[in-house]
N, C-alpha and C positions, 0 to 999 in steps of 0.2 A: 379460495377464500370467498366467503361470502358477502356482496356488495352491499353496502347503506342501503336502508331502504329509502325510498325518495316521497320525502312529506310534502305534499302540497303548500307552495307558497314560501318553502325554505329555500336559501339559500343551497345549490349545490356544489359540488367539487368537481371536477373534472373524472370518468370513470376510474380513470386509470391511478389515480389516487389508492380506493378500497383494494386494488390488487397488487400494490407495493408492498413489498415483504418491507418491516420495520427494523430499520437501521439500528443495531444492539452494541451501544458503544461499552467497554470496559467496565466493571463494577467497582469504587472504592475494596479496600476490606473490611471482612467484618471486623470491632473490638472484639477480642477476648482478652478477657482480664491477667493481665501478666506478661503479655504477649505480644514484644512489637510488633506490627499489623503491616504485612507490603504487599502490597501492588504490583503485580505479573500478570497484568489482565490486557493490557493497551500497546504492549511493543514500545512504550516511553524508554530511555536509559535513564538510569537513576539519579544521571549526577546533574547537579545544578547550569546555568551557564557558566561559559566562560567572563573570566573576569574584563575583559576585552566588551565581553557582549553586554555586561550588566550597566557598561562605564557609557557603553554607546547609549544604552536605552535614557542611563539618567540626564544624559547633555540633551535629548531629544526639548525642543521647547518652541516649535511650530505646530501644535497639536492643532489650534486654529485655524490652522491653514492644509485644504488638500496637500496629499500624496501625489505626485509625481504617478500620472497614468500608463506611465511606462515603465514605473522601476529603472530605469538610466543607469541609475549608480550600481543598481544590482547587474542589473544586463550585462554592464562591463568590465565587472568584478568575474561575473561567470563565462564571461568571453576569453579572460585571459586565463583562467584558472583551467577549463574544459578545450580551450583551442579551438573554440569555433566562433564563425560571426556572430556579434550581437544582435543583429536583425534577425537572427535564428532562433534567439531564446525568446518565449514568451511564457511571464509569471501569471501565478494565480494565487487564488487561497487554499493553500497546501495541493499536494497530488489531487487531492480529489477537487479542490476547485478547478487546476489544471487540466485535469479530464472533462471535468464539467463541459466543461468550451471548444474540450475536443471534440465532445461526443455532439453538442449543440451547434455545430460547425456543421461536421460530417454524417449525421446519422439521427434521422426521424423518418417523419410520413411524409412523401411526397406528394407533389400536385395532382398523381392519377390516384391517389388516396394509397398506394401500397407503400407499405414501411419498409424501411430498410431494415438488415438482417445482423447485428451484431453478435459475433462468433468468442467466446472465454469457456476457459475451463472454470470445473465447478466441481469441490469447493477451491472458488478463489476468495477476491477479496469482496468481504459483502454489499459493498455500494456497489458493484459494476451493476445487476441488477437492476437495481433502484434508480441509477444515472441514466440509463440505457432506454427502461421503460417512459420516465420522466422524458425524455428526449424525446420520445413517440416512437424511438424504434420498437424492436421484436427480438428479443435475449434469446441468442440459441446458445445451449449448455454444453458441455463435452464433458463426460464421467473425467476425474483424474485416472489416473492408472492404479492400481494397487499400492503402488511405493511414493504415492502422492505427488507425482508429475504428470507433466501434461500430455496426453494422450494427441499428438501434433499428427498423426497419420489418420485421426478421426474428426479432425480439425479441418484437415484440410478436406475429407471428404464432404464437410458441411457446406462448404462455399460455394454459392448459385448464384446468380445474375442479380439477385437481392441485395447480397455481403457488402456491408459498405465497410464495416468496421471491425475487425479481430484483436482480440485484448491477448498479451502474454505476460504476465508476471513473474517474472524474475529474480531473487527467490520469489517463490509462490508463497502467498498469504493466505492462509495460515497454517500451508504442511510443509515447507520451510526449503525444498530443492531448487534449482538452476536452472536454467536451459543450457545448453554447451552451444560455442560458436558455431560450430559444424549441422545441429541440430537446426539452430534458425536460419543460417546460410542455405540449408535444402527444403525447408519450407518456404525462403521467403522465392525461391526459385522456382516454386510451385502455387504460387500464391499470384491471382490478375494485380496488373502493375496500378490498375483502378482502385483496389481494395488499399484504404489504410491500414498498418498494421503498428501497432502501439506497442511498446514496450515500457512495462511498468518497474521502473527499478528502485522503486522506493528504500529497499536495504540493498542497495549495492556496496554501501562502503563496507558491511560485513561481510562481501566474498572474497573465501580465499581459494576457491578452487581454480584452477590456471585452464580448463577447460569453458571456463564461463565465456557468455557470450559477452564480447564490447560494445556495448553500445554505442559507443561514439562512433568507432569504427562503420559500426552494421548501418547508421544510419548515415554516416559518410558515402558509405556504398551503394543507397537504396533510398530514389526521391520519395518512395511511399510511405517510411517508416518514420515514427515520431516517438521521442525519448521522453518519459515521464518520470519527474526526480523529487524529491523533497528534503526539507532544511528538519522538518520532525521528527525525523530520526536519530541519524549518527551527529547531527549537530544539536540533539536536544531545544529543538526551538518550536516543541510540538503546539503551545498556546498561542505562538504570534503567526502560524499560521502564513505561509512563505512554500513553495513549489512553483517548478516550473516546466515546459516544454519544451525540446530542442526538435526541430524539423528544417529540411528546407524553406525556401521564402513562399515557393507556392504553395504550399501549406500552413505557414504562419501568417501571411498575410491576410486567410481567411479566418485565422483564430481569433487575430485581433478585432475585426468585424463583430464577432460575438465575444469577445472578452467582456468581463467583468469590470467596469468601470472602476477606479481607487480599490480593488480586490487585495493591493497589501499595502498595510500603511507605511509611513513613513518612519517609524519604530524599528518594525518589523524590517522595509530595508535595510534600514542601518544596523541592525541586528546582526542581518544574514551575510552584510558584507564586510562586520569586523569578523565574523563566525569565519569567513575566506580567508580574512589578514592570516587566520591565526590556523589554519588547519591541520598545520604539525600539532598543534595541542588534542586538536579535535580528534587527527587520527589515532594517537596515541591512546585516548579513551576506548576508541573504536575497540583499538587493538587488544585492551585490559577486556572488554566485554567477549572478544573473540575467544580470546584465552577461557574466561570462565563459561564460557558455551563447548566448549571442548572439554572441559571438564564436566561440565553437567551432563552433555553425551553421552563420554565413556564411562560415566558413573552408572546410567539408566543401562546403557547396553550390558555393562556386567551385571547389572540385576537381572538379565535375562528379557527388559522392553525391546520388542520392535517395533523400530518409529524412523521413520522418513530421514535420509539424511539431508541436514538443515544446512544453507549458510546464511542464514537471518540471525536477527537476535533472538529467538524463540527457538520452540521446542513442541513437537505436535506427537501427542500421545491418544490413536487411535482406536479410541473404548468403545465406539459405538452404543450400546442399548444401556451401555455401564458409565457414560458419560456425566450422567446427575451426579449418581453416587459421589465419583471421584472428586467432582465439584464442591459438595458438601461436603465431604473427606477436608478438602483443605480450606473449607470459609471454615473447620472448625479448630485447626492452627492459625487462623487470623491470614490467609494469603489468597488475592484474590488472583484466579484466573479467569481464561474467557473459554468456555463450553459451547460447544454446537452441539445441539439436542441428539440424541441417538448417534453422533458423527465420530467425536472426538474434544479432545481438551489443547489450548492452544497456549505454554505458557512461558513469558518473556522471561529475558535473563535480567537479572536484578543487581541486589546488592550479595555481596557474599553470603551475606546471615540466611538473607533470602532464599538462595538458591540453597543454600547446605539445607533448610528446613523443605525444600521442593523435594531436592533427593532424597531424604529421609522418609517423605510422606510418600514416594515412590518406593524407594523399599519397603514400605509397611501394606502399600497397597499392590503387591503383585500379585494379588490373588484376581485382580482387575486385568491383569494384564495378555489373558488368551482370549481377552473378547475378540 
């Protein structure tokens, strides 16, 4: 990318600004006329809050007054729900605020001026990047493998005296696979007990595979791992804006250092921890989007797609150089998805009408599909 140029007497930016790839969040849908319009671009679920959640926001009436810099009530709603100490959790504003604090903690440019080395696959999720660089560090990539996981024997060949900080996303966003327990048990046994290693499990409550890696577990077992989660997904609370991080204390202890002051408000607390009272509701939803992801699947595989097996709420259809097209294809049924240039197409499970109009627009476009 090519830098600003620097005018005499302007204000400037920090360099490393002009060399941030820009953050491409979801597009609405287009109107077409006739045609109700949804949204499969952002990994949102469809359904509104829970009635619990809406009840909590409306009694909110200290808007006047700070939030609570510790989240408390949240902490030990997710203390007893997750089984670990509360002095373990630390919130932020969603996963990626989360991360933010991880990464501003553990990973920039040091005092003899070398940057430290953080290690993800690629493509993941697109702010790691952008967090990573922001931070001062130095983003090293690792190709996905073919069937869009993470290439973890190229991973670990990456790790030098630099590595401070290794990202795993679990499912992976946005080609929608797992890590298995066994899989991160032999990396993280190969990995310096110095290096942090992150595990980003933002759709965890969508896995159903019994090979998945535990997180709770893995970081029970491993003072260097730290657990990355968010309320924005299976609990729909993507606007208020709620994630957190489970580690040890010598690892939280330094998050809080760089945490984000009032980073969730007091809404939003109280949001996330009627969203806990109630999370037999929540899973149940889950469990209605799992179903229709399994049906969106099997529908795409009998058409003859091959695409990554997913346990996210999404679906990754790898078109590569036929990427646009497909995207146009379907702003022109009114459904928007999220497209990586020349990569592939990334698209959330919806509402029924939704998805029946996704699969259809896949039937119609397999002529896309030996890219």
């Amino acid at each position: 990318m090519t830098e600003n140029p620097v005018t005499p007497g302007q204000v400037q930016p920090r360099p490393v600004v002009a060399r941030l790839p820009k953050y491409a969040a979801g597009k609405p849908p287009k109107v077409v006329e006739g045609i109700t319009p949804y949204k499969l671009s952002s990994n949102e679920i469809p359904f509104g809050p829970l009635e619990a959640v809406q009840q909590a926001v409306i009694e909110q009436s200290n808007l006047n007054r700070y939030p609570d810099p510790l989240s408390s009530k949240l902490r030990e709603a997710l203390s007893d729900y997750l089984d670990v100490p509360a002095e373990d959790i630390v919130t932020g504003a969603g996963s990626l605020g989360a991360l933010t604090q991880i990464l501003n903690t553990f990973a920039g440019q040091n005092e003899d001026g070398i940057q430290d080395e953080v290690i993800y696959a690629w493509r993941s999720f697109e702010a790691y990047p952008i967090l990573v660089q922001t931070a001062g560090a130095l983003p090293v990539e690792i190709p996905l493998l073919e069937d869009g996981r993470h290439d973890l024997e190229s991973m670990i060949a990456a790790v030098n005296e630099n590595t401070s900080v290794i990202l795993l996303c679990t499912p992976n966003n946005p080609t929608g696979p797992i890590l298995t327990q066994a899989e991160v048990d032999d990396f993280l046994a190969r990995v310096p007990k110095n290096v942090l290693v992150v595990l980003d499990e933002a759709y965890i409550e969508f896995v159903r595979d019994e090979k998945s890696v535990d997180g709770i577990h893995t970081y029970n077992e491993n003072e260097n791992v730290v657990l990355l989660r968010t309320f924005s997904k299976a609990h729909g609370l993507a606007n208020l804006r709620v994630g957190y991080s489970v580690a040890h204390p010598s690892i939280t202890n330094n998050i809080r250092v760089m945490a984000t002051p009032f980073a969730v408000s007091s809404v939003a607390e109280d949001a996330a921890v009627a969203s806990l009272e109630h999370i037999d509701q929540v899973l149940e939803r889950v469990e209605a989007l799992v179903q229709e992801r399994e049906r969106v699947v099997a529908a795409l595989v009998e058409q003859g797609w091959n695409i990554p097996s997913t346990q996210a709420n999404f679906v990754w259809l790898p078109l590569g150089e036929k990427t646009g097209e497909f995207v146009e294809r379907a702003n022109a049924v009114a459904l928007s998805v999220r497209g990586f240039a020349n990569e592939g197409v990334r698209v959330s499970i919806g509402e029924i009408e939704a998805n029946d109009r996704f699969i259809e627009l896949c039937n119609e476009s397999r002529d896309l599909a030996d890219s």
